[in-house]
C-alpha positions in Angstrom: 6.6 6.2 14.7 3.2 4.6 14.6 0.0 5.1 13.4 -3.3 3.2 13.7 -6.3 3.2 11.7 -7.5 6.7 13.0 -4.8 8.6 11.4 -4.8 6.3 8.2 -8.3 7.4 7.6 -7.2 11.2 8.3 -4.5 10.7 5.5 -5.8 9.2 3.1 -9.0 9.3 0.9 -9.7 5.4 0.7 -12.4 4.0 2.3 -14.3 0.5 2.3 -13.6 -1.6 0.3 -10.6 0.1 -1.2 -8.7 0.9 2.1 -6.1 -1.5 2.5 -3.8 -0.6 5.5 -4.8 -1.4 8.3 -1.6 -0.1 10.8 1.3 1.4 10.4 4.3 -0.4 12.4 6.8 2.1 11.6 7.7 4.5 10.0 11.5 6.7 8.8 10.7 10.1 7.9 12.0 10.4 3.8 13.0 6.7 4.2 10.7 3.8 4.5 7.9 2.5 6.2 6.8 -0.8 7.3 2.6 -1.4 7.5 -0.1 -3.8 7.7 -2.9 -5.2 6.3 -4.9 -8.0 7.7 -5.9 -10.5 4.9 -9.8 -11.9 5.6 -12.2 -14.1 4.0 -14.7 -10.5 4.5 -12.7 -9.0 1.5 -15.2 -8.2 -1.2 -13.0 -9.6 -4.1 -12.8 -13.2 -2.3 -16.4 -14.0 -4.0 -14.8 -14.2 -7.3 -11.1 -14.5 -7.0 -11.6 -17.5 -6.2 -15.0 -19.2 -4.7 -13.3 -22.7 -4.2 -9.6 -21.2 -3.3 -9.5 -17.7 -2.3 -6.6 -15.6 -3.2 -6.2 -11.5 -3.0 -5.8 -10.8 -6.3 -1.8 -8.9 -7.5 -3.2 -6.3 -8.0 -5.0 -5.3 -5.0 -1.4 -6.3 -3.5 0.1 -3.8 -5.7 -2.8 -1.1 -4.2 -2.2 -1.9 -0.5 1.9 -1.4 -1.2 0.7 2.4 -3.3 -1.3 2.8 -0.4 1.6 2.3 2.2 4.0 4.7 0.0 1.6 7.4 -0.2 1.1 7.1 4.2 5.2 7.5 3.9 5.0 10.5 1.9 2.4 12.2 2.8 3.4 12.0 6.5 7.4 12.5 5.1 5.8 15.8 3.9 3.5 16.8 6.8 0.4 16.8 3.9 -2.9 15.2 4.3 -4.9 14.0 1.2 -7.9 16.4 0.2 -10.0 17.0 -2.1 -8.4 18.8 -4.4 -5.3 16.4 -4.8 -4.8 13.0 -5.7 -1.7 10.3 -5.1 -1.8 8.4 -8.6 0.5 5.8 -9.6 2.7 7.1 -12.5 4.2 3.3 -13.0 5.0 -0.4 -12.0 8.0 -1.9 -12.9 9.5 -5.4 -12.3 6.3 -6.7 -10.1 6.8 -10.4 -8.9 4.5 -12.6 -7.6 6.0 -15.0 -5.3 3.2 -17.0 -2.9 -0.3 -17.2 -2.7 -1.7 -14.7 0.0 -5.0 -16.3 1.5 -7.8 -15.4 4.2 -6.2 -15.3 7.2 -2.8 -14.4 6.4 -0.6 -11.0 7.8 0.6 -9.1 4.3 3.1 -6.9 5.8 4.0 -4.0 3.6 7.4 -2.9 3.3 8.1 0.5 1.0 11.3 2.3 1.0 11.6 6.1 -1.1 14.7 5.1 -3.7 14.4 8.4 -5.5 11.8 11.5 -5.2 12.9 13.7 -8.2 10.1 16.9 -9.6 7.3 15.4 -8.1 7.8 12.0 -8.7 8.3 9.4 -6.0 10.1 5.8 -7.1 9.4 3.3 -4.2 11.4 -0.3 -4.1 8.5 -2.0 -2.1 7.7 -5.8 -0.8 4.8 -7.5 0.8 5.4 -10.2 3.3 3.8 -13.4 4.3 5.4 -15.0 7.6 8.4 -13.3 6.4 8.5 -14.7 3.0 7.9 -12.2 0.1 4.4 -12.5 -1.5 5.3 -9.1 -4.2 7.4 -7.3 -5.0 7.9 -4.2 -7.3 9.4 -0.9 -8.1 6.9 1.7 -8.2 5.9 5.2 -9.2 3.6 7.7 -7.7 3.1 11.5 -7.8 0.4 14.0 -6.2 -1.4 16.2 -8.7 -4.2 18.6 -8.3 -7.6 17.9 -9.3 -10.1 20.1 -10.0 
């Protein structure tokens, strides 16, 4: 299963300059997906992190994977975002930092569901650079009502 920007934007409440997905390559319902998000020098944050060597900063890595794991269960649970719910991250464990990713570079987003227990969702996930692993991190996210 696939999904380009189109439904992305349907899912999820992100917009410029916080949306970072870009396509969705695959996806295994309850399992894992595999997404997309096209590094370039039109990022916002690349005027300050860094002006003489941009690099997307760990953290907005760390977003783009939440981002990804949220697509997988929202569409694992046939739910779209609205506005009376938000996907927040609950926790980050064990995040790595392994290469540099840089305007013009492919950070493929890998996210796999290792346990969903009252609510809460714990996500093994990686982002890839020509098939080397930029991050990587276990993560925690749950949906909660707002009002």
């Amino acid at each position: 299963m696939k999904m380009d920007i189109h439904k992305i934007l349907d899912m999820l409440p992100h917009r410029y300059p916080i949306l970072l997905v870009d396509r969705v390559l695959e996806i295994e319902l309850n399992q894992r997906i595999r997404a997309v998000k096209n590094v370039t020098i039109n990022e916002p944050f690349f005027t300050g992190h860094f002006p003489h060597r941009p690099v997307m900063p760990g953290v907005m890595m760390l977003e783009a994977l939440a981002q990804a794991a949220a697509l997988l269960t929202f569409e694992s649970q046939g739910i779209r975002s609205d506005d009376k719910s938000v996907y927040y991250f609950v926790g980050i464990d064990n995040a790595r930092f392994k290469r540099p990713v840089e305007p013009g570079d492919q950070l493929i987003l890998e996210v796999s569901i290792q346990r969903a227990r009252a609510g809460i969702y714990k996500f093994k996930a990686q982002g890839l650079v020509d098939g080397e692993v930029a991050v990587d991190a276990e993560l925690m996210c749950t949906m909660r009502q707002v009002t």
